[in-house]
N, C-alpha and C positions, 0 to 999 in steps of 0.2 A: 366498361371494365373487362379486363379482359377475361375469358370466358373458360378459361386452359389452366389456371392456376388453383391448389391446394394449399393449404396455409397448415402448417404441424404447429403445434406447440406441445413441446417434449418436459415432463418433470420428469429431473434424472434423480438417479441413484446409485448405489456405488456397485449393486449387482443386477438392478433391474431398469428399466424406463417407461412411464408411461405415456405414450403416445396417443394425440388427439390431432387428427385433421376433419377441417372444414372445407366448403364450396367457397363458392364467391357469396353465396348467398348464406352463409352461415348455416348451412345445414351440416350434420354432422356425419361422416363417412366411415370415422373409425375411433375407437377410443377405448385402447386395451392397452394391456401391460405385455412387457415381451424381455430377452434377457440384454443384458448390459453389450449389444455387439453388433458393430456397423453395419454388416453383412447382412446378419439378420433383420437388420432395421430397413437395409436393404429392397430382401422379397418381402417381408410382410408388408410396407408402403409401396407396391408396384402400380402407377396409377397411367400406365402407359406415359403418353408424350405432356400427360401435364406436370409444368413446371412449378418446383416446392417450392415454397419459402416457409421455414421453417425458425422458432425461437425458445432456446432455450436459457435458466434462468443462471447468472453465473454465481456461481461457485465451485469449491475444490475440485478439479476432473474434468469438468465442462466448458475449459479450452482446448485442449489433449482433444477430447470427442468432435466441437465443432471442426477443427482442421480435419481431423479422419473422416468426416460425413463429408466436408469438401472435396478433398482428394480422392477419397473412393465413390462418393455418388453425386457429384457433382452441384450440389443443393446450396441455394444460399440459404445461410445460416445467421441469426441473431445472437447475439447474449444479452438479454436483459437486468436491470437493475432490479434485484430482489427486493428491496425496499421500497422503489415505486410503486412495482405492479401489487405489495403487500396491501398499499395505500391506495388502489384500484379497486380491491375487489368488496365486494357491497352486502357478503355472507361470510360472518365469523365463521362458518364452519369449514374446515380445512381438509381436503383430499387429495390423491394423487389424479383423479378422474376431473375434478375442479378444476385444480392447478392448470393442470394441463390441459383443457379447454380455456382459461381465461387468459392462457398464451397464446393459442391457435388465433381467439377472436382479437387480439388487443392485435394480432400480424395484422389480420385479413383491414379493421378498419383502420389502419396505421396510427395507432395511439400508445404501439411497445416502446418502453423508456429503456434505449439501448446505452451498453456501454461499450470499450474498447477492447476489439478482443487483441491483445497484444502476442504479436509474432513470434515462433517459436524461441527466438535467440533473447530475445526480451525477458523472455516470463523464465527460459536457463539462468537471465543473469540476476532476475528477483529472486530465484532461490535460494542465490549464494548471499546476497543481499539481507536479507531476511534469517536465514542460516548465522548471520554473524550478531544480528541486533539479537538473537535468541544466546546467543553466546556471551554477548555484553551483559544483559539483561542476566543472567547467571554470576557472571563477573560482581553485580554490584551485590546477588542475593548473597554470595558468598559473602562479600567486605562487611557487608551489615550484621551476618551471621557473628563473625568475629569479634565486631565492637561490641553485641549485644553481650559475648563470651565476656570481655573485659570489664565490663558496667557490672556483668552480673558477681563476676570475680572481684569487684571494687579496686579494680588496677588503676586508679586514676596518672601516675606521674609516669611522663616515657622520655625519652633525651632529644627524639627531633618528630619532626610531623609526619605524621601519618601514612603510612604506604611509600615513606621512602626508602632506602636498602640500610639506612643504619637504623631504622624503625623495624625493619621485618629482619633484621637482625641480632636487635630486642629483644622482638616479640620470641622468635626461636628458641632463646639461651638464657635469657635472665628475665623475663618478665615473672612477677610470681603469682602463679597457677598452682591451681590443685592438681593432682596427680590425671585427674581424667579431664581438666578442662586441659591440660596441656596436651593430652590427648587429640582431643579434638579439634585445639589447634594447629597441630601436627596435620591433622589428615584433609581439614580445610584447605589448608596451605598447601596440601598435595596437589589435590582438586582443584585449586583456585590456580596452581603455577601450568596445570595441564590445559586449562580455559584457555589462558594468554595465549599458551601455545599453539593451540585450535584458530584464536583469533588472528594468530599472526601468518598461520597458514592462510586461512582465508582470505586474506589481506594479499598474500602472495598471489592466489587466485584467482582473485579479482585484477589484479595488475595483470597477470598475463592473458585473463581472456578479453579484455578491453584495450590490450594493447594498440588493435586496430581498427578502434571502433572512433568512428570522426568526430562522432558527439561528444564522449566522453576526455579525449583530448582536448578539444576544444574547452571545455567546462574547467580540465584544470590548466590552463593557461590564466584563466578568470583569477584575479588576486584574492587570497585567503583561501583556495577553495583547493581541500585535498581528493586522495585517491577512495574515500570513502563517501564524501558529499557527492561527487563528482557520480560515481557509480550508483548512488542510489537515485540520482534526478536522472540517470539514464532507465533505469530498473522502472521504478516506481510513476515518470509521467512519459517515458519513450520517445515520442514524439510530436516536438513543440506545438507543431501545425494541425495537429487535431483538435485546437482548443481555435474558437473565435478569436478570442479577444484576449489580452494579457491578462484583463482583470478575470476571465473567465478562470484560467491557470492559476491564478494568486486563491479564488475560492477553493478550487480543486485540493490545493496545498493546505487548508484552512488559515489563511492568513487575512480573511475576508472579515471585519468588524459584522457581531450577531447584533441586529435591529429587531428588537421587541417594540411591538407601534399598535397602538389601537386611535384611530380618530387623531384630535389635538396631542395626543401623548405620545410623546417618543422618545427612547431610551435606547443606551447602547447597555449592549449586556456581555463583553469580552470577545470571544475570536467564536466561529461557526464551532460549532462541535460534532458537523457532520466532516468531518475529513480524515486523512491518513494521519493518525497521532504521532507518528515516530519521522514521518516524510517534514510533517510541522517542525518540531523538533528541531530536527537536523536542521532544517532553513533558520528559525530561531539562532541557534551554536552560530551556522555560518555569520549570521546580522551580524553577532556577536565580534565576532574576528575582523568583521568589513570594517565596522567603526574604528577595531584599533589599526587597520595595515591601510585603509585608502583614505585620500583627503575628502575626496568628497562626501563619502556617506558621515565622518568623523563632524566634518559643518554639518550636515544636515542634521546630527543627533546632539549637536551643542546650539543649533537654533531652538531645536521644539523643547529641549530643557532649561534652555533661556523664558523661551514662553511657558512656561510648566507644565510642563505634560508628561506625565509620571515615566521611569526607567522601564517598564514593561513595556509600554503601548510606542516609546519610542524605536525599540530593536521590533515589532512587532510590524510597525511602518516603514522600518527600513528595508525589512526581508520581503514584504509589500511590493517596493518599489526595485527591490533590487528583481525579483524572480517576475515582474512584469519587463525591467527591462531585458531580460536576457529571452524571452518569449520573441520579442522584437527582432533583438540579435541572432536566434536561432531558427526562427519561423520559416527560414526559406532553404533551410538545410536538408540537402536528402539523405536521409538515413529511412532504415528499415524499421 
């Protein structure tokens, strides 16, 4: 082994970090706190000519930092899976001085459950991404807000369905309200017409900064598949070729049937519930659309409800097979 090398394992924070390097032999060199800044982290790890490898855990901040630890100190750097290493350590009791030792050592014997650290332009365009499902997700608390207004008002009778412009037409001028629920619908309505408009900015945004991005072109050529699916499988898995295997990617998505099995017993128990709930989602919607615009998936989901296999589990197999094949299709794509 080589003889030159120091292993950090850094738990961050959003003002401070504590810092733990080891030898090769696990001996312990330093392991103190210092403040939140590359430079600094700099001289106080000056270990002359031996080479760091260093891992820290990700979340919020601690991609921004591994790029800046790269570029200015040259150090390879980890991101670890916060939930593995949680599942690693062998003392409930929890520290920054622990932590951060039981990343240095998990470097040094190569057993850190790494994840992806995704390239500046990537993790720009999750935020716009992300930025908007916070937007939507608002969009519906409002809608519900309102209905719950009407039930509570016992406005049962309207003249067309819901959320269409002679419904919010309606609602504005003749529905009968109290003087303060009308109120409040008033100012929901405000609130709810400035969301859309948020969201339709963003939507602009997302088109112009993917304009020349090859993956995401590519994605919406794919039939059913718009300016928002299309951005979030760029955002949210980046790139194709970091995953083995399609069914690797299909887990990742949580589209992976959960196996509960002890011995002789085995049971299927719906989708993984270790995944990106909203990346799921979104692939679900898409299944959704595939069956009604292409022939092929439309036979595949009129055989397995031929054979009986319930309406969920069949769009759930389709976005299955369909986000394994485009793994195939995109695997050999160079993108950033």
């Amino acid at each position: 082994m080589d003889q030159s090398v120091t292993y950090l394992g850094i738990d961050y924070h959003q003002n401070s970090l504590q810092v733990c390097a080891l030898d090769v032999e696990g001996r312990m060199l330093l392991n103190r706190a210092c403040v939140n800044d590359v430079a600094h982290l700099g001289r106080l790890l000056n270990f002359g000519n031996s080479r760091i490898e260093a891992a820290i855990e990700a979340c919020s901040g601690t991609a921004d930092l591994a790029d800046e630890i790269v570029a200015q100190l040259g150090w390879s750097i980890s991101l670890a899976h916060p939930g593995y290493v949680q599942r690693m350590k062998q003392n409930r009791d929890k520290t920054d001085f622990s932590d951060a030792r039981m990343l240095a050592d998990l470097t040094r014997v190569g057993y850190l459950p790494k994840v992806w650290l995704a390239p500046e332009p990537v993790r720009e365009l999750r935020k716009l991404t992300r930025y908007r499902q916070d937007l939507v997700k608002r969009r519906r608390v409002l809608k519900l807000q309102i209905g719950a207004l009407l039930r509570d008002q016992r406005v049962l009778s309207a003249p067309a369905a819901r959320w269409t412009k002679a419904w919010l037409e309606w609602l504005r001028s003749q529905a009968p309200l109290s003087e303060q629920g009308r109120w409040i619908v008033d100012q929901t309505l405000m609130e709810l017409q400035s969301v859309m408009e948020r969201i339709r900015s963003t939507e602009t945004r997302l088109a112009a900064v993917t304009e020349s991005d090859t993956l995401v072109q590519n994605l919406l050529k794919q039939p059913g598949i718009g300016l928002v699916t299309a951005t979030l499988l760029r955002a949210e898995i980046g790139r194709f070729d970091r995953f083995r295997t399609g069914k690797q990617l299909a887990r990742f998505c949580g589209l992976t049937p959960r196996n509960v099995s002890s011995g002789a017993r085995q049971a299927d128990a719906g989708l993984i519930g270790q995944c990106n709930r909203y990346l799921r989602s979104t692939l679900i919607e898409a299944a959704h659309r595939l069956i009604r615009v292409e022939g092929h998936w439309s036979a595949m989901a009129l055989r397995m409800c031929a054979a009986g296999k319930p309406k969920g589990l069949v769009v759930a197999a389709i976005a299955n097979r369909w986000i394994r094949r485009l793994y195939h299709e995109f695997k050999l794509m160079n993108v950033a």
